[in-house]
N, C-alpha and C positions, 0 to 999 in steps of 0.2 A: 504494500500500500504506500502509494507517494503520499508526502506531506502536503498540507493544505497552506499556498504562499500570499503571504501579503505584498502585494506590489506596492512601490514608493517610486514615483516618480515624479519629475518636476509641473508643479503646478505655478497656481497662483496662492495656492492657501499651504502649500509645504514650501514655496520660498522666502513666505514672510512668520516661520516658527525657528526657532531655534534649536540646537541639535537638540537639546534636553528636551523639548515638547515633543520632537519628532522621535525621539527614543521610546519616550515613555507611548506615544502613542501604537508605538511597534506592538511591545511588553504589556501592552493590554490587548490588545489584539491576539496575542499567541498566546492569551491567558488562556482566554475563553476556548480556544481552541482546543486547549491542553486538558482541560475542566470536559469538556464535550468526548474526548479519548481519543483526541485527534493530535498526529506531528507536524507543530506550526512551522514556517519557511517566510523567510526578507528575502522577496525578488526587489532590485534595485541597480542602480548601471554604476562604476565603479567611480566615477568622480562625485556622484550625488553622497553613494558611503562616506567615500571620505571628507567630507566638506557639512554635512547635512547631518550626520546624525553620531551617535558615540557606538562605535564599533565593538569595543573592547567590552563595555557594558554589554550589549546583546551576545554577545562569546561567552561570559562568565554568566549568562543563563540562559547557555543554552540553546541558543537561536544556532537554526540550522539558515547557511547562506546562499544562495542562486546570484552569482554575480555576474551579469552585462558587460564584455568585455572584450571588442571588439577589433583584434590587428590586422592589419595588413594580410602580415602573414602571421598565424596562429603557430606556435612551438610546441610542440607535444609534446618533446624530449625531456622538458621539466616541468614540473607543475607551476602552476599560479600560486601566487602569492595578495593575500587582501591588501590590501591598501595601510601602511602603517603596522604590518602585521606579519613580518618576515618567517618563512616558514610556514604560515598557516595558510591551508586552500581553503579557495570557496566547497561545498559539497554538490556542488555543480556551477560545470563556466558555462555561459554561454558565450561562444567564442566567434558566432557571427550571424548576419542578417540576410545571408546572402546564397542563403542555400539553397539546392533544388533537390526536393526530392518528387517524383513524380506521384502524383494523388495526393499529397500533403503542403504542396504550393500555394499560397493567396492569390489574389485578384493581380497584385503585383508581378507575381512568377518568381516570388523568392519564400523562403520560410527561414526561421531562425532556427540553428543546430545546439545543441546541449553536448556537453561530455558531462558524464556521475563519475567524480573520483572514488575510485569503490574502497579505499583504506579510510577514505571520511565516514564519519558518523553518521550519514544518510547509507553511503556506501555498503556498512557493514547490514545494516539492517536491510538492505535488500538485496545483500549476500547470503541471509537465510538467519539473521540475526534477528530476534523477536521486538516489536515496539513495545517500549520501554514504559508498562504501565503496573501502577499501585493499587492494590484495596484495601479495603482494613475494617476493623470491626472495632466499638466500643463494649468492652464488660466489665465488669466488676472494679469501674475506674480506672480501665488501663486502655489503651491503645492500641492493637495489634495492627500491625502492618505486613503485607506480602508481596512480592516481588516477583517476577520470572528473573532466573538466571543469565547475566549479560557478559557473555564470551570474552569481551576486551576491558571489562571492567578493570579496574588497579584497584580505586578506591571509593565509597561511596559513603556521601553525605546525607543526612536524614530530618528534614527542618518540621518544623512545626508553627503554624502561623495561629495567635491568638485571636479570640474575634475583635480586640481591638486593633486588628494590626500586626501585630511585632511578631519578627519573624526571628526565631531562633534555631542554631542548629543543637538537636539533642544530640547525636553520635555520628563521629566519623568510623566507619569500618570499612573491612577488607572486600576486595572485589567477589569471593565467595559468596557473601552474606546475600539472604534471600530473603531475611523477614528482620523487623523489629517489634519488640515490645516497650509499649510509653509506661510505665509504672507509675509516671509524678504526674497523673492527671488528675489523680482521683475524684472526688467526686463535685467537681465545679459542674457548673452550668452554663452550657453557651457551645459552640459549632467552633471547633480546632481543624484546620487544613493543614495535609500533613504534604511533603512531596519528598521526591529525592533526586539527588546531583550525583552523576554519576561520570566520576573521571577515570577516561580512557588508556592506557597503555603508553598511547602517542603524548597523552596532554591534552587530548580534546575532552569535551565534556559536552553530556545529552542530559535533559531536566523532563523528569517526568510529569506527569499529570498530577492535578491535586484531588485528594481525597479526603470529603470532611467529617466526620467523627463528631457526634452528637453527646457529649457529657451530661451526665442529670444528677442531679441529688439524691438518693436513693438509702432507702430505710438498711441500715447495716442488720446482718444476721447476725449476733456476738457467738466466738468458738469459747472452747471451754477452757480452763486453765486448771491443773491438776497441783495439787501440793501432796508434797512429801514428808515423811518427819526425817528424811536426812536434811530438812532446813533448804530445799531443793523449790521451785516455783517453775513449772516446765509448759509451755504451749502452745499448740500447732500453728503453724507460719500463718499469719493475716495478709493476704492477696492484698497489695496495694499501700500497707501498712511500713511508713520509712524509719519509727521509731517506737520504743515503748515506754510507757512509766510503769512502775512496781511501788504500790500505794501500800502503807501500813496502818490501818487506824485512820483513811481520809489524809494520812500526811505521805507526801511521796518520798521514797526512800533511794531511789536510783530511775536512770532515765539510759537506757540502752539503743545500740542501733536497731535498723530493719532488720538486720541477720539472726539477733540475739533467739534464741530459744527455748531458754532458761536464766535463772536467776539463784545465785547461790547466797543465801540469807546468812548474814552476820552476826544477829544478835540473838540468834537460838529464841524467839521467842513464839512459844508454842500456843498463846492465846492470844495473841494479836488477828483482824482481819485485813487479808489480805487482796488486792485489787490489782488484776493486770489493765491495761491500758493500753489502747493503740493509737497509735499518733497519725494524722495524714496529714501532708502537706501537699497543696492543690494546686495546678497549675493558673491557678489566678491569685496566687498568694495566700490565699487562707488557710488557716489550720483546723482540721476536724478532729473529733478523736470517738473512741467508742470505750467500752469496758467491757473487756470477757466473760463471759457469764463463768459460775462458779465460783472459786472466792469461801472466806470461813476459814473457822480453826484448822488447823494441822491435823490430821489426821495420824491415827496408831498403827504400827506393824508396818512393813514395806517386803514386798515380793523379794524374794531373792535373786540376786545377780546369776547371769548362767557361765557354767564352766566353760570357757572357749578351749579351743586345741587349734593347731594348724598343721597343716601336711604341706611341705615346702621342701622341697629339694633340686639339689642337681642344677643347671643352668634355667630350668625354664622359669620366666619371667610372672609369674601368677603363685598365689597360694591360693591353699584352702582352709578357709577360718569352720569352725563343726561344732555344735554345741546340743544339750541336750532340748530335747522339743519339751515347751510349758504348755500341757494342754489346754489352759485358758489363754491364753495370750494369745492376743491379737497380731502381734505383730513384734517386730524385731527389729531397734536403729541401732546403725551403725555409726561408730563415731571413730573419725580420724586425727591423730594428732591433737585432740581434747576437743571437739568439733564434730556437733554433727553431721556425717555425711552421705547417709544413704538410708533407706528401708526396705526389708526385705518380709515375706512371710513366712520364709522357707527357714529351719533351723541351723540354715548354711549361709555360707557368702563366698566367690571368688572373687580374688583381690587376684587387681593388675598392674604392674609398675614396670619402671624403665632398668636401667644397671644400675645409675648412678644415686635412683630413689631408696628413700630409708622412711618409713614411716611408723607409727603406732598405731594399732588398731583395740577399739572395744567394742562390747556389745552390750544393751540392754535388751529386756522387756517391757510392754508396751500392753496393757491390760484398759479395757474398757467395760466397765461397771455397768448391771443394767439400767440404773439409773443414767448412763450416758458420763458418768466421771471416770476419767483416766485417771491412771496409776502407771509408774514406772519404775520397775525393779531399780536396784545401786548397776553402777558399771560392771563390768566382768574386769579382771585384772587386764594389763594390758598387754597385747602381742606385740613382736617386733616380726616386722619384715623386711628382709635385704637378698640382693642378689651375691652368691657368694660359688662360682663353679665347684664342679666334686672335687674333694679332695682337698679342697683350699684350709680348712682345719688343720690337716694333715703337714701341710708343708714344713720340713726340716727348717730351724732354725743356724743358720753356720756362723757360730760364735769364737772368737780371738780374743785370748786371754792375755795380758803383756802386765806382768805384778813387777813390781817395783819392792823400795825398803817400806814405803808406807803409804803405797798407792798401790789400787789395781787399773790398768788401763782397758777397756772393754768394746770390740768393736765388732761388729755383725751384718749380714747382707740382707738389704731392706725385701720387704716381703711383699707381691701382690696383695693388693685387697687389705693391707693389716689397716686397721684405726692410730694403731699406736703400740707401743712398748713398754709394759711394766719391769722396774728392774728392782730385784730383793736382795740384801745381803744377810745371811745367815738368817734366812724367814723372815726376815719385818723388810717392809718396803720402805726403799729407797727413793725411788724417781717414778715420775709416769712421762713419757718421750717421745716426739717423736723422729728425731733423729738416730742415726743407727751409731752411733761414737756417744760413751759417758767415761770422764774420770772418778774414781774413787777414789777420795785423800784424806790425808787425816788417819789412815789406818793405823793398828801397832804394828812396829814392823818385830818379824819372827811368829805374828799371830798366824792363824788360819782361819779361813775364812770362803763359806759356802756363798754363793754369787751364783745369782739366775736372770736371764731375761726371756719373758714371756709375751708375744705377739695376744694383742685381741681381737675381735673382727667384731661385726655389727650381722647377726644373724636373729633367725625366727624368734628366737629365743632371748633376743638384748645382746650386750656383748655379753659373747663368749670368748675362752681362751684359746688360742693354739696349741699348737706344740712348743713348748717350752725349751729351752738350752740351758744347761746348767755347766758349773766349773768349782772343784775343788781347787783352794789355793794357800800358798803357803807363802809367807813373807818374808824375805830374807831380812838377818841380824840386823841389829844398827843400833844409834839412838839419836831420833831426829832432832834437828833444831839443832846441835851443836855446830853449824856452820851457818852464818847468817844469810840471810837470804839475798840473792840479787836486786838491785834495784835494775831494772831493764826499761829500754829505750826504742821506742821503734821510727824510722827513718825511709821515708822513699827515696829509694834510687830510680837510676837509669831501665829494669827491667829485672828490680827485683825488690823485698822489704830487706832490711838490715834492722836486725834486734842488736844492741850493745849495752851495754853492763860495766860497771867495775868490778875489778877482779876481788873475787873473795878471797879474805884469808886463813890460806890451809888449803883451801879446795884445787885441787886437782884436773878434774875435767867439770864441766855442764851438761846438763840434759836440757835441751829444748822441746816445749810440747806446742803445739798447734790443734785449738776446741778439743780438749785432754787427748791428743793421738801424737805419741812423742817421734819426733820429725829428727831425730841423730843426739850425739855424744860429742863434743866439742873441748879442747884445752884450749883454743882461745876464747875471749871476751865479747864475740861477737857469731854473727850466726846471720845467711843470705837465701831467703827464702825469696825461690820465682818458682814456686811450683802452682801454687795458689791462685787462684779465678783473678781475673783482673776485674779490680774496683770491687772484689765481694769482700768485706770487713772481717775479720779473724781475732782469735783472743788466746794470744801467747802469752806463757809463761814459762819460767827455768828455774833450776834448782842448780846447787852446786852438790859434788860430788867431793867429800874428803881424802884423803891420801892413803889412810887406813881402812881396808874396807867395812861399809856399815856405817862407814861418817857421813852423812848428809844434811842442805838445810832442809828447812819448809821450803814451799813455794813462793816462788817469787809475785807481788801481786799483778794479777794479770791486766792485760794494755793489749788494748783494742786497735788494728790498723788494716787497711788496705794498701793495695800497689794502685799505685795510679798511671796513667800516660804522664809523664815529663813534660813540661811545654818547652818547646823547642824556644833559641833565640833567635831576636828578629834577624834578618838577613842584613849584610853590612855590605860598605860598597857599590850599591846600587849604580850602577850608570848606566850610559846608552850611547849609541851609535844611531845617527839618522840621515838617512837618505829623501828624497821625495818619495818614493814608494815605499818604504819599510822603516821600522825602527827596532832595533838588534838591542836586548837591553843582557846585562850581565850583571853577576853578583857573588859576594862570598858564602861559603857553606860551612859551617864550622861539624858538620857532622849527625849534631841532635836532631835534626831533620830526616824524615824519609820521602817529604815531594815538599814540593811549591806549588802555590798557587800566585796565578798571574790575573790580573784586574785591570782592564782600560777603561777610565773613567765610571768605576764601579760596577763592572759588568766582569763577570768573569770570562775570562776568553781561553784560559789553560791549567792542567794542571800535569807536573811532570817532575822527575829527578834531578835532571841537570841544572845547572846553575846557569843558564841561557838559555837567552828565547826571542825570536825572531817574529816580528808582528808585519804581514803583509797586508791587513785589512788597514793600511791607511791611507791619508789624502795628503796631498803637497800641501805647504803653506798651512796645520792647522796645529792646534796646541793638544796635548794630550795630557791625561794624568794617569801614572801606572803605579801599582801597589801590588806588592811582593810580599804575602806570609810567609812562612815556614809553616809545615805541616810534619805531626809526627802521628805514627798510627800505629797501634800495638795489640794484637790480637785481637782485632776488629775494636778497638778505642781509639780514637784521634784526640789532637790536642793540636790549637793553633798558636802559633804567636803572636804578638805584636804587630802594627803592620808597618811596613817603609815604602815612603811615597817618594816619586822622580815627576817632574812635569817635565816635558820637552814641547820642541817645535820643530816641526819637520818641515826640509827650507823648499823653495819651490826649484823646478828643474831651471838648471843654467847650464845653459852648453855648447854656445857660439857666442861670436860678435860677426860684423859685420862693415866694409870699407865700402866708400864710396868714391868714384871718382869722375871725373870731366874727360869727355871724348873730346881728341883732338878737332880743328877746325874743320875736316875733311866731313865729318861726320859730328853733327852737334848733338847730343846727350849727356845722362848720367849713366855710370855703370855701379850695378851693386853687385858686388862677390864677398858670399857669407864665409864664415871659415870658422873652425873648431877652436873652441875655448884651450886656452892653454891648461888650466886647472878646471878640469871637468867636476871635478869633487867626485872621482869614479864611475859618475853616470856612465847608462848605454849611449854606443853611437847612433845617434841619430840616426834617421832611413831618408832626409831631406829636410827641405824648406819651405815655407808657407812664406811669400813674398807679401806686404801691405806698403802701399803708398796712400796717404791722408785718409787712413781708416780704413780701406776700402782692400777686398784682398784682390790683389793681380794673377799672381800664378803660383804653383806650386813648382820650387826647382831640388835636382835632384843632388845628391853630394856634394860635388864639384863643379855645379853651375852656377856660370852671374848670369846677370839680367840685365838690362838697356834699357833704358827709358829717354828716347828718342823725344828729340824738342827740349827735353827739359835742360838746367842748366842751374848749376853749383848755386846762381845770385836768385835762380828762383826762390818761393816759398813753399816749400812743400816736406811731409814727413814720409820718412822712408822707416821701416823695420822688420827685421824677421822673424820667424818662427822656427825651432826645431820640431819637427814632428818623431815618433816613434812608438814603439809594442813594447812593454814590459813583458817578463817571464808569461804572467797570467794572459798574454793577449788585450792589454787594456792601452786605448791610447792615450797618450800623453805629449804636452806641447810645454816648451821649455817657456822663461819668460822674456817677454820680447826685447829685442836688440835694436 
């Protein structure tokens, strides 16, 4: 079905409105169209668009375009473009008046031709694409709205217009979506029009029809609200309802969202009366509210919670929650993560989740009295559920023991799936981790000492443990502290950390450790670690070693550092070398460097090793400014330096002069014979001459040619000068300046 088109053309009463009259006059026209369940169309010829009315306006709702537009010759090869509107086509050109098709020709003998761009939004939809219409229905104060599915959809907008007017959008969604629900209408009075925007793939956009929804006031039915004696106030979702009160006594006591389901009472008071509350908030701003029926003292005895179980193994992605059936009970919620989240009436549930999902699951009962009051068992304890493949319990822990005089050092291969790592020593817990490296200090040394680390995971059952590693250990003799401890220093270098110390005395060698994992044995005062992540932070410490063995201090207090990249220094000696065509710039490297960056006039134009660099993007005669960092870069870190600036000037081409002389009597003229500059400044030789007498160019001569200028004479008034012409390397010509 074609769209139904509003023609605009020039009159007498559309050239004395203005684009805004003429706009909105459009927008009302394809209102009605829209409202009747028809697709409206602006026919119109392409300078009245642009001049006449606001284009852009009729695009952002919507309006499909027929544009008048008539060449010479019509281009197929690309599309048309609107007026003002780069990129965007009409959804049909007319592209001439002058056609003939035989049986569809006027009184004239011509008819006018159409091309449909079929990727436009007229296009699609009579490519088999559905006209884009809404219905909706009003209940229970809410709004439903429905949609056919639109193929190039991206995204879609969903408005609602109040009966006085105001147009707001309720939700943007995804190009998927098929329907909406208005929830915030509830129970006002008055005709809501609803429509939808709906942007295309491309950026285009098609506005549906409007659909309007009759709101009334309407006597509410109140649900019931059940009380507990666990101090519990629990009851069934109110359709339309955005918040609640929980009244005590006429005084309210809490005020919860739309979501809320229950209310868990504070003050244990079992003879108080109690009063749920539903709040609505309406889309004309008013607030209604209703009260639950039921309500009264607390009630005695509560149903007991039911035994859950679950059946969960192996890689697949589901459990089975199983519980025993309550032959009164009506029913079974589910609650998730302390939330309720589903009902069921079957004495089961399967539960679905991702790998990376961990959740808790409970169950109650759900009992309705034949007076119509509910009751609800206590929760069932709670389940855990995680994805954990076979075997993964199982997995060997691989534990490295490295005991010292009063440390043990403990290091292990991290484990698929674990949460984390409990570590015990002689039965009482130590540490909970999750790193695979712990120090143990402070120990007696010659003790012994039983040391475990246990993997946990996140299974059916909560965490559980793994397989555990265990180590007997013994400490060698000593008595610590009798050498004082290092004071340590950490220092970035060039490509690696330097720890230093002053020397203890007595001590013999040092031990260095790295996040407790001892990195060697040293007899000097210092210690060069480039093993380490660049720029990841670390926390070393040392001990000294006495001469006797079993002499040791404490540990030294630990000092946190990283390696960093170095910043290089700035580059020295900058200068340059300039020609008319190029300027050749050089400089010092002192080493700390691994490239340069080169900048003309703040643009980067290279980056490279050498300390020279050759710039052929230039022009004769112009000024330039060039800046030279230093670049350092170390395991994928960079670090820049400082920068250094040069300005130059690059001089124009010189590279002849030029003599002139008096022909004898015989023959009266001037002669001009060009000749090569003595100091060329290196320049190419020229390919020839450009001859000008008084502005004006005469001829072009070749190396070793003069020229005559017959009649003239030395006393005349006249200017003479030359030109050199020639090719640079790139093939660019150039003319030296004139002689």
């Amino acid at each position: 079905m074609l769209p139904i088109a509003y023609d605009v053309e020039e009159s007498q009463i559309i050239n004395n409105l203005d684009a805004n009259t003429v706009t909105n006059m459009i927008l009302t026209f394809c209102q009605k169209v829209r409202d009747a369940g028809y697709l409206p169309m602006l026919y119109s010829y392409r300078s009245m668009i642009e001049t006449s009315m606001n284009l852009t306006d009729l695009l952002e709702e919507g309006i499909l375009i027929w544009e008048a537009y008539w060449p010479t010759q019509p281009d197929f090869t690309q599309k048309q473009s609107l007026p003002g509107q780069p990129g965007v086509a009409p959804d049909i050109w007319q592209y001439t008046s002058d056609g003939n098709i035989p049986g569809a020709n006027t009184t004239s003998g011509r008819v006018d031709l159409n091309l449909i761009y079929m990727d436009s939004t007229l296009g699609q939809l009579l490519g088999g694409g559905d006209l884009l219409s809404v219905s909706g229905v009003a209940v229970d104060g809410a709004g439903i709205l429905n949609w056919n599915r639109q193929q190039q959809a991206q995204s879609i907008e969903v408005h609602r217009v109040s009966p006085q007017g105001e147009d707001v959008i309720l939700a943007s969604l995804d190009g998927e979506s098929t329907s909406y629900l208005d929830n915030t209408l509830g129970w006002s009075a008055g005709d809501y029009a609803y429509y939808i925007r709906i942007t295309a793939q491309d950026g285009s956009t098609i506005q549906s029809n409007r659909v309007t929804l009759t709101a009334q006031t309407k006597t509410y039915q109140a649900q019931a609200a059940s009380y507990q004696t666990n101090d519990r106030l629990v009851w069934d979702r109110v359709n339309g309802a955005d918040s609640y009160g929980v009244y005590c006594d006429t005084v309210r006591i809490a005020r919860l969202d739309g979501s809320a389901r229950e209310y868990a009472l504070t003050q244990n008071n079992h003879f108080g009366v109690y009063t749920v509350r539903a709040y609505f908030h309406c889309a004309d701003g008013t607030t209604l509210y209703y009260d639950l029926q039921g309500g009264g003292l607390l009630g005695e005895g509560e149903p007991e919670a039911p035994q859950v179980t679950v059946s969960h193994s192996g890689e697949a992605l589901f459990a089975q929650l199983s519980w025993e059936e309550a032959p009164t009970a009506a029913g079974y919620q589910i609650w998730r993560n302390g939330a309720y989240f589903d009902w069921t009436t079957d004495p089961s549930y399967t539960i679905y989740f991702t790998q990376d999902q961990t959740d808790t699951y409970q169950v109650l009962a759900h009992y309705t009295a034949a007076d119509g009051t509910v009751r609800l068992s206590s929760l069932s304890d709670p389940i855990y559920t995680a994805f954990l493949p076979e075997g993964t319990l199982e997995q060997p822990l691989s534990l490295t023991v490295q005991p010292g005089e009063d440390y043990i050092a403990l290091y292990w291969e991290e484990l698929p799936y674990a949460l984390g790592y409990r570590v015990t020593l002689n039965g009482e817990a130590v540490q909970t981790l999750t790193e695979t490296s712990l120090l143990l200090t402070g120990l007696t040394p010659g003790a012994a000492y039983q040391v475990e680390v246990i993997p946990y995971y996140f299974t059916a059952q909560g965490e559980t443990d793994g397989t555990a590693a265990s180590a007997e250990v013994t400490l060698s003799g000593g008595e610590a502290g009798t050498l004082a401890a290092p004071a340590v220093t950490a220092q970035n270098q060039e490509s690696y950390l330097e720890l230093s110390w002053e020397p203890v005395e007595q001590a013999e060698t040092y031990q260095v450790y790295r996040d407790g994992e001892l990195l060697g044995q040293t007899q000097q005062t210092c210690w060069q670690d480039a093993q380490g992540v660049l720029g990841q932070a670390y926390t070393y410490t040392v001990r000294a070693l006495g001469q006797e063995e079993g002499v040791f201090s404490p540990f030294s207090q630990p000092v946190t550092a990283a390696r960093q990249v170095l910043t290089p220094q700035p580059v020295s000696g900058l200068s340059a070398q300039t020609r008319f065509d190029r300027v050749t710039l050089s400089w010092n490297g002192d080493g700390s460097a691994t490239s340069y960056q080169v900048y003309r006039d703040g643009e980067l134009i290279a980056q490279l090793q050498e300390t020279a660099y050759e710039d052929l993007e230039v022009a004769a005669d112009t000024r330039y400014t060039y800046t030279v960092v230093a670049v350092r870069t170390l395991e994928g870190s960079t670090a820049v330096s400082a920068e250094t600036e040069l300005s130059v000037q690059t001089p124009a081409p010189l590279v002849g002069s030029g003599t002139l002389v008096a022909m004898g009597s015989q023959e009266s003229g001037v002669k001009v014979t060009p000749t090569l500059s003595a100091n060329d400044g290196g320049l190419v030789r020229p390919e020839g001459w450009l001859l000008y007498r008084d502005g004006e160019l005469v001829t072009a001569l070749g190396l070793e040619e003069s020229y005559t200028f017959y009649q003239d004479t030395l006393e005349q008034s006249h200017r003479y000068w030359i030109v050199g012409y020639f090719f640079d390397q790139d093939g660019r010509l150039w003319l030296s300046q004139p002689v």
